[in-house]
C-alpha positions in Angstrom: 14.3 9.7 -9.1 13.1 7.9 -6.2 10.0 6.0 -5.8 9.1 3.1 -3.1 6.6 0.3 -3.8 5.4 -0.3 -0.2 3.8 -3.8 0.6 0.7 -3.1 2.7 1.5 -6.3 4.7 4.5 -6.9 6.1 6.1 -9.4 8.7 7.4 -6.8 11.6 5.9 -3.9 10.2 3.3 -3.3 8.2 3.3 -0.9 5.2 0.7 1.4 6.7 3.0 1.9 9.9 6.1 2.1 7.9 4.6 4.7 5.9 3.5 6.6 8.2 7.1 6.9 10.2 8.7 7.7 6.4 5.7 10.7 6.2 7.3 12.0 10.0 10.9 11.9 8.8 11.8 9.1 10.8 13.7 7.6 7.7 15.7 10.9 6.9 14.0 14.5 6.0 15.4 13.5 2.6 12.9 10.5 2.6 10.1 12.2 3.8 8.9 13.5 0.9 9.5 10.0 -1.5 6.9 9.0 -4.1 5.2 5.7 -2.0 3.2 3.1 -4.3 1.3 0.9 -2.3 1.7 -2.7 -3.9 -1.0 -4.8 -2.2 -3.0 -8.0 -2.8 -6.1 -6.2 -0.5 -8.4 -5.3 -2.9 -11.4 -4.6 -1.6 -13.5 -1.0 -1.1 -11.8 0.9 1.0 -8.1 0.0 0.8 -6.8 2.4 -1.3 -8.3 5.1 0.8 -6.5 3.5 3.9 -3.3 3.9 1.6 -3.7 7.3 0.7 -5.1 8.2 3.9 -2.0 7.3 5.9 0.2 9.7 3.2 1.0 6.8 0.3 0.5 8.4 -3.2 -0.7 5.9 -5.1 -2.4 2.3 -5.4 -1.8 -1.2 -7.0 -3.6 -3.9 -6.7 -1.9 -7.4 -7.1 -1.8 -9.7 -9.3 -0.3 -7.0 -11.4 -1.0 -6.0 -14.0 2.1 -5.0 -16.6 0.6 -2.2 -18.7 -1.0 -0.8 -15.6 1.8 -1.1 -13.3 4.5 0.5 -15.9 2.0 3.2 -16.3 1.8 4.2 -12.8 5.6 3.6 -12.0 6.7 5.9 -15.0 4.3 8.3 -14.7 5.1 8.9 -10.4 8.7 9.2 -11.7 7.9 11.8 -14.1 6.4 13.8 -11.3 9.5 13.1 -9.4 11.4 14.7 -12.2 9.3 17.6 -12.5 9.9 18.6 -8.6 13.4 18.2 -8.2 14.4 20.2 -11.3 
């Protein structure tokens, strides 16, 4: 089970960019394919588009919400579980 909660904006390199470079295999083939969660406080129309346009599978929108966020975390790792066996 692997899963990455990617911050959309980061210091040296933004979640977006990093993403993308993860998507080519530029962290490993191994990683290519990892479950990416963008965690984000940008919230408006639009952004979780941008996130699932540049190959993130999912969307959360800070503050967080706990029911919400468990929700998505357990159910991306139960897809996880279901392709590797």
């Amino acid at each position: 089970m692997q899963l990455v909660l990617m911050d959309g904006q980061m210091p040296i390199l933004d979640g977006y960019k990093a993403t993308e470079l993860i998507r080519r295999g530029e962290a490993g083939e191994l990683m290519a394919e990892v479950t990416i969660i963008a965690m984000t406080a940008d919230a408006m129309e639009g952004d979780r588009e941008a996130c699932l346009k540049v190959g993130m599978d999912d969307f959360i929108s800070k503050p967080i919400d706990k029911a919400a966020f468990l929700h998505k975390v357990m159910y991306w790792l139960e897809q996880t579980d279901l392709d590797v066996s």
